[in-house]
Backbone of each chain as ProteinMPNN parsed JSONL, in Angstrom:
{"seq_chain_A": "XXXXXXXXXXXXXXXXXXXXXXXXXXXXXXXXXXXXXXXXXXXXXXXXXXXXXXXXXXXXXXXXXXXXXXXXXXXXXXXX", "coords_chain_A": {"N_chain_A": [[111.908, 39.617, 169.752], [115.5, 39.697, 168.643], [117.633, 37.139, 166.872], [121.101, 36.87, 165.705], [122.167, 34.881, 164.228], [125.676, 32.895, 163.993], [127.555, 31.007, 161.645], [130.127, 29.193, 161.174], [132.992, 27.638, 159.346], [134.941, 24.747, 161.012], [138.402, 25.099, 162.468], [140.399, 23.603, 161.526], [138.862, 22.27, 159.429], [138.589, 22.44, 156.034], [138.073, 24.812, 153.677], [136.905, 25.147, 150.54], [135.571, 27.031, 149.381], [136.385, 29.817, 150.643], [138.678, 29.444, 149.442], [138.502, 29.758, 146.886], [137.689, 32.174, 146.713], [139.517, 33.521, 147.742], [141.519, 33.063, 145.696], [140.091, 34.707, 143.701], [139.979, 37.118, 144.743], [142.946, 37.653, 144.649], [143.416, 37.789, 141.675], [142.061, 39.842, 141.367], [143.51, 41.475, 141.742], [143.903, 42.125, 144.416], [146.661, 41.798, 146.577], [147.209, 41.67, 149.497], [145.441, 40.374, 150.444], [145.314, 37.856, 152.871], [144.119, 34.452, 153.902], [141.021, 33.609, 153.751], [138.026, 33.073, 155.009], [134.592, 31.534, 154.906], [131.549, 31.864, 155.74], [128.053, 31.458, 157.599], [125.407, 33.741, 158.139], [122.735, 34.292, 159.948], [119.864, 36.223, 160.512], [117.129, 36.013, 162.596], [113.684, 36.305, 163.369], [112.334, 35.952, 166.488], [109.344, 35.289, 168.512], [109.041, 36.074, 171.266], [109.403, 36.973, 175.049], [111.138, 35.974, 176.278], [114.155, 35.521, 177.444], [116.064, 33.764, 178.61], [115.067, 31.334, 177.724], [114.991, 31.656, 174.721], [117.336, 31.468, 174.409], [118.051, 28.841, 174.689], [116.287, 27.521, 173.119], [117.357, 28.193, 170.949], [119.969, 27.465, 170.68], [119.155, 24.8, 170.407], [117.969, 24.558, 167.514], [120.446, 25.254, 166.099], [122.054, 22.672, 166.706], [120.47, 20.9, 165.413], [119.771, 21.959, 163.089], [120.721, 24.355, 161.782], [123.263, 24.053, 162.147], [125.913, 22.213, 160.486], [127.181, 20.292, 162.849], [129.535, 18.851, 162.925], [131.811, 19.432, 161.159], [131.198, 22.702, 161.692], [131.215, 25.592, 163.053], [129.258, 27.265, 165.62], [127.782, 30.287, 166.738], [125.57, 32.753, 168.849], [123.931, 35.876, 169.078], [121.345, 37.494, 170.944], [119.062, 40.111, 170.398], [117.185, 42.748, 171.98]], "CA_chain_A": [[113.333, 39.449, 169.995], [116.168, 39.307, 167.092], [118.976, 36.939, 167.09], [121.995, 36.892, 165.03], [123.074, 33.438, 164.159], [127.137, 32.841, 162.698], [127.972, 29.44, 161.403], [131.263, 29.133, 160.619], [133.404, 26.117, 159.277], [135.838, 24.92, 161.953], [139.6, 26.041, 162.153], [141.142, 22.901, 160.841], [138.422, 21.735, 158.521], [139.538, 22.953, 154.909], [137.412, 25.624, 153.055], [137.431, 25.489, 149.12], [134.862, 28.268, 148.493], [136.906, 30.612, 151.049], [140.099, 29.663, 148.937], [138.364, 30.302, 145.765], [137.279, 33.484, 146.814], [140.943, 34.452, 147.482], [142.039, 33.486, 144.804], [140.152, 35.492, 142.878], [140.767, 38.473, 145.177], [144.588, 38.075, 144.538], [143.498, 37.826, 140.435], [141.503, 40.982, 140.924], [144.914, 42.648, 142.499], [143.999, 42.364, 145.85], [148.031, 40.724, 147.084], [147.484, 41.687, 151.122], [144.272, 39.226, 150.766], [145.407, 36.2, 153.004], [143.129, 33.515, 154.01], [139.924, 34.244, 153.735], [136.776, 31.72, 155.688], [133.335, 31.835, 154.163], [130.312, 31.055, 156.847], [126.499, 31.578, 157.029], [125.025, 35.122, 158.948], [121.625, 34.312, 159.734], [118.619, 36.945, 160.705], [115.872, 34.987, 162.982], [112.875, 37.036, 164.403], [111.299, 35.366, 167.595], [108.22, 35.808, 169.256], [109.045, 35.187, 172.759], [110.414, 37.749, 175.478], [112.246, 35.219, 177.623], [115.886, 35.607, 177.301], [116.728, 32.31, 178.786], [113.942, 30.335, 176.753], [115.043, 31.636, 173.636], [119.171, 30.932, 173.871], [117.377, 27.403, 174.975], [115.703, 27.165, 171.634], [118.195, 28.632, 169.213], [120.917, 26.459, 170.597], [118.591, 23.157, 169.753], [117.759, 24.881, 166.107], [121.297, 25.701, 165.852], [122.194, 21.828, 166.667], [119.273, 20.094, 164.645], [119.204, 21.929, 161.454], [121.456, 25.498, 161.321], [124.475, 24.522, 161.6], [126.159, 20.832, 160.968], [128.393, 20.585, 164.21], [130.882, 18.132, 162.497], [132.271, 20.489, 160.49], [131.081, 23.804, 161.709], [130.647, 25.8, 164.47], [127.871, 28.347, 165.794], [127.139, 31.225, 168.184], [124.571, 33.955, 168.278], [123.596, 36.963, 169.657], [119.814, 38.182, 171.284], [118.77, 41.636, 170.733], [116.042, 43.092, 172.394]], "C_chain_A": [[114.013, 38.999, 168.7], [117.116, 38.461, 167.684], [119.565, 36.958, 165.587], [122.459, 35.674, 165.295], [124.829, 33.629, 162.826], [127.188, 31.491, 162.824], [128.996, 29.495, 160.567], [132.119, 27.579, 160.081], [134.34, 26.058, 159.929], [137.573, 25.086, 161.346], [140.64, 24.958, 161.233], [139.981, 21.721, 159.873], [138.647, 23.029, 156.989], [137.831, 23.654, 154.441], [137.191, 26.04, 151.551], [136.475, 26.438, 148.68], [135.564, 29.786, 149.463], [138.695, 30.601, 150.288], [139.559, 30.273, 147.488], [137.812, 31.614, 145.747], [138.506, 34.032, 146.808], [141.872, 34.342, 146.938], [141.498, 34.232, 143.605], [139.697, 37.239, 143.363], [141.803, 38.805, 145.071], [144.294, 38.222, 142.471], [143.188, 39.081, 140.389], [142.643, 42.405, 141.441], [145.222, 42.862, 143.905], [145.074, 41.597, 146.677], [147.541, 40.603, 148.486], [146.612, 41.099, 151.642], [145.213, 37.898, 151.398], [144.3, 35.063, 153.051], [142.177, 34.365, 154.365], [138.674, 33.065, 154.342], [135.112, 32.686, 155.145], [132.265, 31.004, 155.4], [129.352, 31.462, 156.712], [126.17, 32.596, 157.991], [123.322, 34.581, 158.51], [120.802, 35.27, 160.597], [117.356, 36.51, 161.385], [115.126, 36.33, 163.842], [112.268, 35.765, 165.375], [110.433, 35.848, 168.018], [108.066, 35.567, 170.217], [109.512, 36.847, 173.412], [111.224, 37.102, 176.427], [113.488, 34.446, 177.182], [116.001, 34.043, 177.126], [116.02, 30.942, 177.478], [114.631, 30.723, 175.405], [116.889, 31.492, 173.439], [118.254, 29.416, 173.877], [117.106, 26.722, 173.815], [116.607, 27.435, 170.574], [119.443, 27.939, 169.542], [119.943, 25.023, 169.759], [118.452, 23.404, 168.347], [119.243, 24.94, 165.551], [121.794, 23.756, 165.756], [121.655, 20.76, 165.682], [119.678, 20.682, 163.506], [120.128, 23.302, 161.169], [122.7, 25.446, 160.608], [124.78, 22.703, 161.732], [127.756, 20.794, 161.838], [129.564, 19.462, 164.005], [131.675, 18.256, 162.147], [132.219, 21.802, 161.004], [130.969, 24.274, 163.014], [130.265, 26.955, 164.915], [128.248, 29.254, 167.189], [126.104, 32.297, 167.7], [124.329, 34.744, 169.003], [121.874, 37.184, 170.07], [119.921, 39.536, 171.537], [117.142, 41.914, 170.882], [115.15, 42.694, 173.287]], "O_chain_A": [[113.514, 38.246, 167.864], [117.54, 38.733, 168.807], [118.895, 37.03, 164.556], [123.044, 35.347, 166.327], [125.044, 34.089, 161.704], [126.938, 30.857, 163.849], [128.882, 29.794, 159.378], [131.73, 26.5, 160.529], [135.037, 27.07, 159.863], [137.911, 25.167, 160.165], [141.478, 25.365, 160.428], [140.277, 20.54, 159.692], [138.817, 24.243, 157.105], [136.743, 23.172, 154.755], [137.284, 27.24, 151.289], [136.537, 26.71, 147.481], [135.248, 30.872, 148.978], [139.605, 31.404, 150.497], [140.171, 31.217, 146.989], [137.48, 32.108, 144.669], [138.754, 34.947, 146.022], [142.921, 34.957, 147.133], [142.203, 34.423, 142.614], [139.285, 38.178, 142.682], [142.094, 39.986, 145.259], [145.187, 38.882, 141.94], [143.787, 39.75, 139.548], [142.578, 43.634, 141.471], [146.165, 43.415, 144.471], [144.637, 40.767, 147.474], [147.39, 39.437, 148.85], [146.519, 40.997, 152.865], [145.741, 37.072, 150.653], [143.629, 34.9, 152.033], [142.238, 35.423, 154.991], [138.721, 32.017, 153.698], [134.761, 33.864, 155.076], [132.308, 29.83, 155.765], [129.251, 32.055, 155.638], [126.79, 32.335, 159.022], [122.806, 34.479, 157.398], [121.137, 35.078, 161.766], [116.364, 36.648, 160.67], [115.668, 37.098, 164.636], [111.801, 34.74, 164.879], [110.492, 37.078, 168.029], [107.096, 34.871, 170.516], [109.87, 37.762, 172.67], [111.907, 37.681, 177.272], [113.724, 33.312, 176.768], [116.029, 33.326, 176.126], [116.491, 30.07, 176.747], [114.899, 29.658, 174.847], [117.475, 31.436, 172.358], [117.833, 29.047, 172.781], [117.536, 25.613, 173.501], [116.562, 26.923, 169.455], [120.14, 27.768, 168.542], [120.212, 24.493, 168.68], [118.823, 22.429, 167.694], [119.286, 24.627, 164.361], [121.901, 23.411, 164.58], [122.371, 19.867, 165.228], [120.037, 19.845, 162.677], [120.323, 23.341, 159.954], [123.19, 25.96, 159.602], [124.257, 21.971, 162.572], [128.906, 21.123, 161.547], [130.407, 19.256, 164.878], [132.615, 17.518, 162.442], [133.309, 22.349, 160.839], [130.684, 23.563, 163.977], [131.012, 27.877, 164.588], [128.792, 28.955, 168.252], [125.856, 32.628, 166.541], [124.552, 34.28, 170.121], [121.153, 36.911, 169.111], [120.542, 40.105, 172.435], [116.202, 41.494, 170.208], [114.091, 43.308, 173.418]]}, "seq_chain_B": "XXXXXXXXXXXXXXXXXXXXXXXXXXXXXXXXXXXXXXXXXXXXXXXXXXXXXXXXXXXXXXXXXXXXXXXXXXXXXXXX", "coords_chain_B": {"N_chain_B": [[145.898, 42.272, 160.166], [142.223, 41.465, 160.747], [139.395, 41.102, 159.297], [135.795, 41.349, 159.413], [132.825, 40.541, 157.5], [129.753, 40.936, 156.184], [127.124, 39.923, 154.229], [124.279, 40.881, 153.278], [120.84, 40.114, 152.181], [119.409, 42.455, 150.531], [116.757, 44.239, 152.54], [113.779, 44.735, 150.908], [114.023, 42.337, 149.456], [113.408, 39.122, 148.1], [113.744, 36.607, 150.118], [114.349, 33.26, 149.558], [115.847, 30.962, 150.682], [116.181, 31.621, 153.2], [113.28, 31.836, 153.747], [112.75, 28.575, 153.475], [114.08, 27.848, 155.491], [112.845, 28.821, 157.597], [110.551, 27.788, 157.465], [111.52, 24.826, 157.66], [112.181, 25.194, 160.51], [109.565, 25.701, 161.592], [108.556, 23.202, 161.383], [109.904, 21.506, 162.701], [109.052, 22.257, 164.923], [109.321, 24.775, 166.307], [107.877, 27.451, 166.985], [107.914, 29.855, 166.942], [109.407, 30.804, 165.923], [110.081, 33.683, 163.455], [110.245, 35.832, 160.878], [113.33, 34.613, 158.896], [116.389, 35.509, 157.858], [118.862, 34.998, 155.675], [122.056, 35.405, 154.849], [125.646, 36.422, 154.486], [128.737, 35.441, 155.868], [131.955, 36.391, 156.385], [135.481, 36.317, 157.104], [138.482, 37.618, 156.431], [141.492, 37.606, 156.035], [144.273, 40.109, 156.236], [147.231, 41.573, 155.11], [148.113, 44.104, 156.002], [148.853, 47.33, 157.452], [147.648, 49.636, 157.642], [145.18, 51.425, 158.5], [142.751, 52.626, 157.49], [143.384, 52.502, 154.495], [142.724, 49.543, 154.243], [140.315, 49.948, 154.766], [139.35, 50.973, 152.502], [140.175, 48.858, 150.531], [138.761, 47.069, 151.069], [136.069, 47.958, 150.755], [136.309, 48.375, 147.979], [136.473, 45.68, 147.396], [134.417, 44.398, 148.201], [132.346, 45.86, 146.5], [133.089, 44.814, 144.137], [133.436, 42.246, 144.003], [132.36, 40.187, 146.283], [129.884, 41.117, 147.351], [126.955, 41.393, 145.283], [125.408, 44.074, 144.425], [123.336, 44.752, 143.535], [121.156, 43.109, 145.004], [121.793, 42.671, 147.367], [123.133, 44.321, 150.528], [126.077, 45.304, 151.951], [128.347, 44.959, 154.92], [131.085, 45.777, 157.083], [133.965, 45.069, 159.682], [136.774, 46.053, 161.08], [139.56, 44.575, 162.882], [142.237, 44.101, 165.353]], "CA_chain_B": [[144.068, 42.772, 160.307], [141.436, 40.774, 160.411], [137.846, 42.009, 158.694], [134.745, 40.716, 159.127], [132.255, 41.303, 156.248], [128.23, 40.844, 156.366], [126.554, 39.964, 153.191], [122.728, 40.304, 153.502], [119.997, 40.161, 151.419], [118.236, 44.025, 151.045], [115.118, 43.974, 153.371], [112.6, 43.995, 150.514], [114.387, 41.49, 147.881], [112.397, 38.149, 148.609], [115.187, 35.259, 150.025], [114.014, 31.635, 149.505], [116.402, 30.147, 151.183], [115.338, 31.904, 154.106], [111.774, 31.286, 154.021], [112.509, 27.375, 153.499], [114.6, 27.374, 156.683], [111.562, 29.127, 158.427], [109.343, 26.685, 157.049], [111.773, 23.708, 158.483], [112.218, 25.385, 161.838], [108.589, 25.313, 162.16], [108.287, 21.764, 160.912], [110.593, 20.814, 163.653], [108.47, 22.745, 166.069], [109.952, 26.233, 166.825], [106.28, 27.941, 166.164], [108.249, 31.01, 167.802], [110.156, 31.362, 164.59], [109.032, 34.477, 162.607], [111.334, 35.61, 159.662], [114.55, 34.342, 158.814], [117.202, 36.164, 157.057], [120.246, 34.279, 155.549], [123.525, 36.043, 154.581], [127.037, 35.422, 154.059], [129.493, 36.165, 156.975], [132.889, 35.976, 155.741], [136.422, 35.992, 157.726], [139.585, 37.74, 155.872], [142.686, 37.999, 156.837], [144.428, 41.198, 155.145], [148.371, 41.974, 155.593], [148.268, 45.634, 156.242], [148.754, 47.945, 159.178], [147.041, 51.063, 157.448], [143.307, 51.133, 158.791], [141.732, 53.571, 155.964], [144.023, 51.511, 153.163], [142.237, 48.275, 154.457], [138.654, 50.022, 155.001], [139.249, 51.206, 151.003], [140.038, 47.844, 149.892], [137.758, 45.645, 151.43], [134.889, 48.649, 149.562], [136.187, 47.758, 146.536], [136.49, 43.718, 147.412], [132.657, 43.996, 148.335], [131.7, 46.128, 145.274], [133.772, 43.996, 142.872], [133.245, 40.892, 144.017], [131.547, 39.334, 147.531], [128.599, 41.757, 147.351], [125.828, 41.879, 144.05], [124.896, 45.482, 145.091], [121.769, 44.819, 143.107], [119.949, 42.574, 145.626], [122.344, 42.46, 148.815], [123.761, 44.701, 151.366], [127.208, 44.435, 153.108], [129.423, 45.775, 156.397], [132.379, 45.243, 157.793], [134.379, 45.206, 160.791], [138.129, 45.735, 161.272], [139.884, 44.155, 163.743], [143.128, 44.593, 165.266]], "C_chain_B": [[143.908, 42.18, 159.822], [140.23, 41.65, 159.868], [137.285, 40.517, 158.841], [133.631, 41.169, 158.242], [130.918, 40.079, 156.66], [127.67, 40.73, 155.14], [125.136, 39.887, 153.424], [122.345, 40.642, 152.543], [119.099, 41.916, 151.454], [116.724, 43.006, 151.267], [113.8, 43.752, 151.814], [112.798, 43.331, 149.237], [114.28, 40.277, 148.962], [113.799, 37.039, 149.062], [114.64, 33.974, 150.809], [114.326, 31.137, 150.103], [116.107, 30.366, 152.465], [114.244, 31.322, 154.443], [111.69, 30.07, 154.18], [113.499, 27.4, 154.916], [113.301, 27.79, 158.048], [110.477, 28.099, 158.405], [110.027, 25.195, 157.889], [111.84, 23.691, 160.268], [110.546, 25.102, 162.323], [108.009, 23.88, 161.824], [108.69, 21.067, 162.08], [109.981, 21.295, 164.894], [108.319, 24.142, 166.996], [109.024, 26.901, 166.303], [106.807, 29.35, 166.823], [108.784, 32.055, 166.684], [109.634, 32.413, 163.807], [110.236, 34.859, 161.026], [112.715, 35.732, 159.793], [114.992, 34.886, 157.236], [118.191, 35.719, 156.447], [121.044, 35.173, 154.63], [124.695, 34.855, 154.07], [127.79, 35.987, 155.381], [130.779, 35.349, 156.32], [134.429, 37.016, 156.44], [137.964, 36.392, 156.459], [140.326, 38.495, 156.187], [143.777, 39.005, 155.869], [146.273, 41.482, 155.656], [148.474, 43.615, 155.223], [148.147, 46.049, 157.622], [147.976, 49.136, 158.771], [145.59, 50.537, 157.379], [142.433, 51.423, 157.543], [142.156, 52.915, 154.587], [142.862, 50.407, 153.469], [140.451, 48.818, 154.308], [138.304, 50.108, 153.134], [139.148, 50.308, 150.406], [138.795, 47.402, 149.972], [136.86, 46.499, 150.898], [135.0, 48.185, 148.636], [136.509, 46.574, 146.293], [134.813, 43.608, 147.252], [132.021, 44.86, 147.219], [132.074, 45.508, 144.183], [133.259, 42.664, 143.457], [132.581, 40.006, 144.979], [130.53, 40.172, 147.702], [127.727, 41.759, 145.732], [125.11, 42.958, 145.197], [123.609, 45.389, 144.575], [120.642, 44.424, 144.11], [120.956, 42.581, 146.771], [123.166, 44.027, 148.578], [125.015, 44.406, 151.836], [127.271, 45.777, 153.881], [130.263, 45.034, 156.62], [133.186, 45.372, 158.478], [135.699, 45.591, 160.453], [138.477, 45.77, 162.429], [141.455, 44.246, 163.582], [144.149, 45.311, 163.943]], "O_chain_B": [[144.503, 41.807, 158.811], [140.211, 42.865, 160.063], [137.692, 39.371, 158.65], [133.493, 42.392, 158.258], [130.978, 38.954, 157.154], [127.684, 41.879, 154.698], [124.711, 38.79, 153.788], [123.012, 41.366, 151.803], [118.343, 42.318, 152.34], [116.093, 42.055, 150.805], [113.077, 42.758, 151.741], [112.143, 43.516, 148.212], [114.728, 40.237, 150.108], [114.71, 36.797, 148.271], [114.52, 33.707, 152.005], [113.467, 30.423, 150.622], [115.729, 29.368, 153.08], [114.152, 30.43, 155.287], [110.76, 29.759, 154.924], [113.342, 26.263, 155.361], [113.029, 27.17, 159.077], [109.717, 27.754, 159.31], [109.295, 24.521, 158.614], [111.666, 22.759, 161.053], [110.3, 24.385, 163.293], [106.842, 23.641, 162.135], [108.014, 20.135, 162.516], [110.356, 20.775, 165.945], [107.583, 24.454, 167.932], [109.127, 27.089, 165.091], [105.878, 30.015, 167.282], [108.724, 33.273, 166.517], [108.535, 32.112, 163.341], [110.842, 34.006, 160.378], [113.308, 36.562, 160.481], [114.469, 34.824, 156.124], [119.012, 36.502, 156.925], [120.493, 35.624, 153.626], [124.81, 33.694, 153.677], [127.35, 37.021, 155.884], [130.788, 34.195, 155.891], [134.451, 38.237, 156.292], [138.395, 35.493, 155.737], [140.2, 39.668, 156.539], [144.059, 38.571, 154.752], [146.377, 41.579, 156.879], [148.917, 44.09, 154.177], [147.627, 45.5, 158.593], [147.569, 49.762, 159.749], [145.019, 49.709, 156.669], [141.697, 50.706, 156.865], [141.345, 52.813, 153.666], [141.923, 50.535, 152.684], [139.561, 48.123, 153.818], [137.371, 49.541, 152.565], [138.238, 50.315, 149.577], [137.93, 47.368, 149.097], [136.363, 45.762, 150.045], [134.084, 47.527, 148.143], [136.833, 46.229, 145.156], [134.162, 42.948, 146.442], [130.888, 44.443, 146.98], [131.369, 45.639, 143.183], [132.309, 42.245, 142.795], [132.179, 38.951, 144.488], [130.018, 39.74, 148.735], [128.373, 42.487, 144.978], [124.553, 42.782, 146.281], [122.714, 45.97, 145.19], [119.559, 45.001, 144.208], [120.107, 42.154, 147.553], [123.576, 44.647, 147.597], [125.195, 43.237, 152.179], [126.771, 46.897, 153.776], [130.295, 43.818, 156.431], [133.776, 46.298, 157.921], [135.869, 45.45, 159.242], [138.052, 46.632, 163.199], [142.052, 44.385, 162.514], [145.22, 45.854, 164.215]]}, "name": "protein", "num_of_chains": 2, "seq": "XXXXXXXXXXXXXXXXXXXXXXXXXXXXXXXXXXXXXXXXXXXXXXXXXXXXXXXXXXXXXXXXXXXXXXXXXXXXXXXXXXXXXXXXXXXXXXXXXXXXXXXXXXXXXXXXXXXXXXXXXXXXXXXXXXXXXXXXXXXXXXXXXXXXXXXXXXXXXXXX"}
């Protein structure tokens, strides 16, 4: 089983590597660049086939050590 | 329009940072864990209404600048 983990930074915590990215998308010409948010796309293989068991587990990984939930905030996908 | 954009690592260029999150997941106990992938997932907000204008840019945002085509991959969504 694959999941797809996103960890994003939340909507009113401030982002200075998603501002410095757009500003140097507006240097490189790109004007119709507005805000831009920078977060983490992670790739996890499991070795399980039980659906439920494995949201179970990738929420607690996601809590513990993926993503820090003070600042950020997670969801993910199971394929297969 | 919003875009969402995917930065990954190509499948056989080695990613560290990966492997040490695999290595902590199973430290912490998740012996289920098999390989982890880490990316970039990245959130920008574009002022245009022309779809194919916006799909053009954001190519040449991710070949100029939020992709190294050498060792990573991207994709990207558009939304409304």
């Amino acid at each position: 089983m694959k999941a797809k983990v996103y960890v994003t930074i939340k909507q009113n915590v401030l982002d200075p590597q998603g501002n410095a990215v757009q500003g140097a998308l507006h240097t490189l010409g790109f004007n119709e660049v507005g805000k831009v948010r920078i977060g983490k796309y992670l790739e996890i293989d499991l070795d399980t086939n039980d659906r439920a068991q494995a949201e179970e587990k990738l929420k607690t990984m996601c809590e513990k050590l993926l993503a820090n939930t003070v600042v950020e905030d997670y969801r993910f996908e199971l394929e297969g």
